[in-house]
N, C-alpha and C positions, 0 to 999 in steps of 0.2 A: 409190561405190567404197570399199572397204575400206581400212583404214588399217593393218593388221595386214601388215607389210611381206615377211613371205614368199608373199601373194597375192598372183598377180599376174595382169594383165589377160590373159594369154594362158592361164589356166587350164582348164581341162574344167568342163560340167556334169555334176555326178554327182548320182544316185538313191538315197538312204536310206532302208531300212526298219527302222522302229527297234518291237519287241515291248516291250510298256512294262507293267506293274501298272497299271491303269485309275485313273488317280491326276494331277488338274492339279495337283498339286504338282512329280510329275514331270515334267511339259510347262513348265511355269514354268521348274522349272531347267536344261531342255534349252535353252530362247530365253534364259537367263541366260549360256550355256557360248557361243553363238554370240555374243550381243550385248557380254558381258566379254572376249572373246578378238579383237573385231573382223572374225569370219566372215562373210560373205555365206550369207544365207536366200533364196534366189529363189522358193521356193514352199514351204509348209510345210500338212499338214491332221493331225487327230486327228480318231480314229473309234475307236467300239468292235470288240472283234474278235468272230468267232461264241461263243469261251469266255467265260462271262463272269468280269468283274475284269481283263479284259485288254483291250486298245488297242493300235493299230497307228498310229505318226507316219510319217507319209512327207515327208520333203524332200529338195529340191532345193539344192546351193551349186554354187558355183563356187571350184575352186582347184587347185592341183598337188595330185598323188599325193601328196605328204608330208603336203600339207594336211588331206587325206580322215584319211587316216591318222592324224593329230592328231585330227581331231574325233571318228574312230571310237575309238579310244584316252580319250578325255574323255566319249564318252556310254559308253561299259562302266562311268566311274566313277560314275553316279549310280545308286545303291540300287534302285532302280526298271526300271531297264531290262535287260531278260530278253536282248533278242537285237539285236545289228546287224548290217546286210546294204548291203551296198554292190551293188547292183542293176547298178551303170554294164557293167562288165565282160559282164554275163551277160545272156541272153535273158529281158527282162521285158515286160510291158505295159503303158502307162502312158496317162492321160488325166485330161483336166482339161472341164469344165463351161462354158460361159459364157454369158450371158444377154445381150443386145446389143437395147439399145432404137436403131429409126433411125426420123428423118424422114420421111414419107415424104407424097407427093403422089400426085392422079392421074396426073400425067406421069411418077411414075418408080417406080411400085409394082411394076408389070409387071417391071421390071428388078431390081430390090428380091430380090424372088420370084425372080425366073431366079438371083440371085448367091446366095443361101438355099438354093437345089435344088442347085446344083453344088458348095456346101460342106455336103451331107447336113444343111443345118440343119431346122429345125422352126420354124413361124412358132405363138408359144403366145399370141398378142395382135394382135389389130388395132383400130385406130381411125381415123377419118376423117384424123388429123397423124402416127401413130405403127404402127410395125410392130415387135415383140417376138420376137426368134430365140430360141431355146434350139439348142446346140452344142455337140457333144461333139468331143476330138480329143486329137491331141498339141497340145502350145502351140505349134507352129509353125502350124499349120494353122488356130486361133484366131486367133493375131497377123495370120496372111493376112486371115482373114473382115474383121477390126477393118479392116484396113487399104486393104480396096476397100470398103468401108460409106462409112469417116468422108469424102469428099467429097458421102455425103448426110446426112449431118450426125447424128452420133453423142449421144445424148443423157443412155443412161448404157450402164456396163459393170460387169454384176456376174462375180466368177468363183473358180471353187473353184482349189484348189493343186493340183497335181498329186497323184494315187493312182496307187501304181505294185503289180504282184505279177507272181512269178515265172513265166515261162511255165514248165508245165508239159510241154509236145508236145516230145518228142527228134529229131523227126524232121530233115529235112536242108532243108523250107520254111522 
């Protein structure tokens, strides 16, 4: 939990897209502005974007409106960063990765497989001990997978941060 006492535990998670000069100096000081102020990172990724010299940061915090607002206010001050976008409000897309090594036996691979097929994952490894998912989702739909897995015994979990972009379709779906 944050120690920065205007967050508070009832806060919102909000979506950042932050357009940056293709520069870890700049990503440096962006996790400098969250970790000296006491802000919650819940997921954080840097990628390059199609121009090049540019990068796209997307994360995740958690905090009040004021909060956002504070941090969006403090990344417009670092040199480096072209654009912020506060995603939560607006119609975006967003997903995250995960890779989910489990257990797995003759007696419970069949079911293994059946929990894999109804969370669209992809089995990208097998071994006579070990079944390897690869899974795309929002992170809720992740944290599900993780969490009907781990009674067959989770052995690791690797996973990206969330990417989020703007939906583009105006329509009323």
């Amino acid at each position: 939990m944050s120690t920065n006492s205007i967050i508070s535990a009832s806060g919102t998670k909000n979506t950042l897209s932050v357009l940056v000069k293709h520069n870890l100096n700049t990503f440096s000081r962006i996790i400098g502005i969250f970790s000296g102020k006491g802000f919650e990172i819940d997921s954080i990724t840097f990628a390059s974007e199609a121009d090049p010299g540019m990068a796209r940061i997307t994360l995740t915090t958690t905090g009040s409106e004021e909060v956002v607002e504070q941090i969006t206010k403090l990344l417009h001050n670092v040199v480096d960063v072209l654009k912020v976008t506060n995603l939560t409000n607006k119609k975006f897309i967003e997903r995250e990765l995960a890779l989910i090594k489990v257990a797995s036996t003759s007696e419970n691979r069949t079911e293994i497989m059946l929990v894999a097929q109804a969370f669209k994952a992809k089995v990208i490894d097998l071994s006579p001990t070990r079944i390897s998912l690869e899974v795309t989702g929002i992170r809720d739909k992740i944290d599900a997978l993780i969490e009907v897995l781990r009674p067959h015994g989770i052995s690791s979990v690797a996973r990206t941060g969330t990417v989020a972009t703007k939906r583009e379709f105006k329509g009323s779906a």
